[in-house]
C-alpha positions in Angstrom: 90.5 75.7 79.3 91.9 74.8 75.8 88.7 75.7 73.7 86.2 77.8 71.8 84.0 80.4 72.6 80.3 79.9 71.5 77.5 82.5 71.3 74.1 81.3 71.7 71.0 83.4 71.7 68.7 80.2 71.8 68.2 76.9 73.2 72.1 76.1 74.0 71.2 78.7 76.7 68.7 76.2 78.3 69.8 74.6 81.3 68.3 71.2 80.2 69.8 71.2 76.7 73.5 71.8 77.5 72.9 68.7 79.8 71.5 66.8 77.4 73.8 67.6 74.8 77.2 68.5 76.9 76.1 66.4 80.0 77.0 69.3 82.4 75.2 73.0 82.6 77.5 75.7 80.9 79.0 78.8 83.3 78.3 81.7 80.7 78.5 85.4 80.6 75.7 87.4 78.6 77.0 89.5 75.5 75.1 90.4 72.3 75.8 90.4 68.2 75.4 93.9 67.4 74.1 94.7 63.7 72.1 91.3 63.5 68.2 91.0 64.6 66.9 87.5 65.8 64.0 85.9 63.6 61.8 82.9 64.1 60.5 81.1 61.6 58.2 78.0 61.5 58.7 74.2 59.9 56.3 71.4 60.6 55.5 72.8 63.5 58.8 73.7 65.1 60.1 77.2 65.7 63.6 78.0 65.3 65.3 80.9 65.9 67.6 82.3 63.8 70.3 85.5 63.2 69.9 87.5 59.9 72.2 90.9 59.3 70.3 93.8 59.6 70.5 97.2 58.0 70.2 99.3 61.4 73.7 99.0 63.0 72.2 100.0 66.0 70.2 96.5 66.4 71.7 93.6 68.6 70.7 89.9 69.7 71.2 89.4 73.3 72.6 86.2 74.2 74.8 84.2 76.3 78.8 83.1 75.7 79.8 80.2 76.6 83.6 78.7 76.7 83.6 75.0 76.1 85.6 72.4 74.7 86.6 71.3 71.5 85.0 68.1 72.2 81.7 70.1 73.3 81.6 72.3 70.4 81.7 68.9 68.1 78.5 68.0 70.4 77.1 71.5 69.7 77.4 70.9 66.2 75.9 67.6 65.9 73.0 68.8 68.0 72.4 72.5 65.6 73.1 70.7 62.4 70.2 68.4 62.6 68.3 71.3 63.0 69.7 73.1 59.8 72.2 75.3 61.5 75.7 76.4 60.4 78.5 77.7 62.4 80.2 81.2 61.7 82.5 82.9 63.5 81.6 86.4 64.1 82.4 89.6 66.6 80.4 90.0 69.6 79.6 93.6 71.4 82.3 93.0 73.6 85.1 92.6 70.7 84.8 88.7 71.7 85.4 86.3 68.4 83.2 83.6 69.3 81.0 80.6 67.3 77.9 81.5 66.5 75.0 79.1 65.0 72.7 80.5 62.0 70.0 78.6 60.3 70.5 78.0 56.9 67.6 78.2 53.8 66.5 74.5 53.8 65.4 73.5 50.5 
């Protein structure tokens, strides 16, 4: 498959989402972003997850990476940046360079 590699530690891992936003469910291996801890903040009632850099190397997100398309990862985009999201490309556990979606300070 000609495409990217995209690391999600939130909703992309739902089954029902990547249908709804890729139109098929996403084969995926899990992996994890070590030196990052996951957050949840709140906003009119909606949680979102996020990725921050942490100060303990030793702290990891465990999530899920997924090898789509370039037209998927367009979707992907249009589906986190309504929700204030930003990709970044960054280096997984498993030396993996893959996509990875962090929320952005809204202001």
């Amino acid at each position: 498959m000609n495409g990217a590699l995209l690391f999600s530690y939130g909703t992309l891992q739902y089954k029902d989402v990547q249908v709804a936003t890729f139109g098929r469910e996403l084969p995926g291996r899990k992996d994890s972003l070590p030196g990052y801890v996951r957050t949840i903040t709140e906003s009119a009632g909606v949680l979102y997850y996020n990725v921050a850099p942490s100060s303990d190397p030793e702290d990891t997100v465990s999530g899920t990476l997924f090898e789509i398309t370039e037209k998927e990862l367009a979707a992907a985009d249009r589906y986190e940046k309504d929700r204030g999201y930003s990709r970044v490309l960054l280096t997984l556990r498993s030396g993996t360079l893959a996509w990875v979606y962090q929320r952005m300070a809204l202001a």
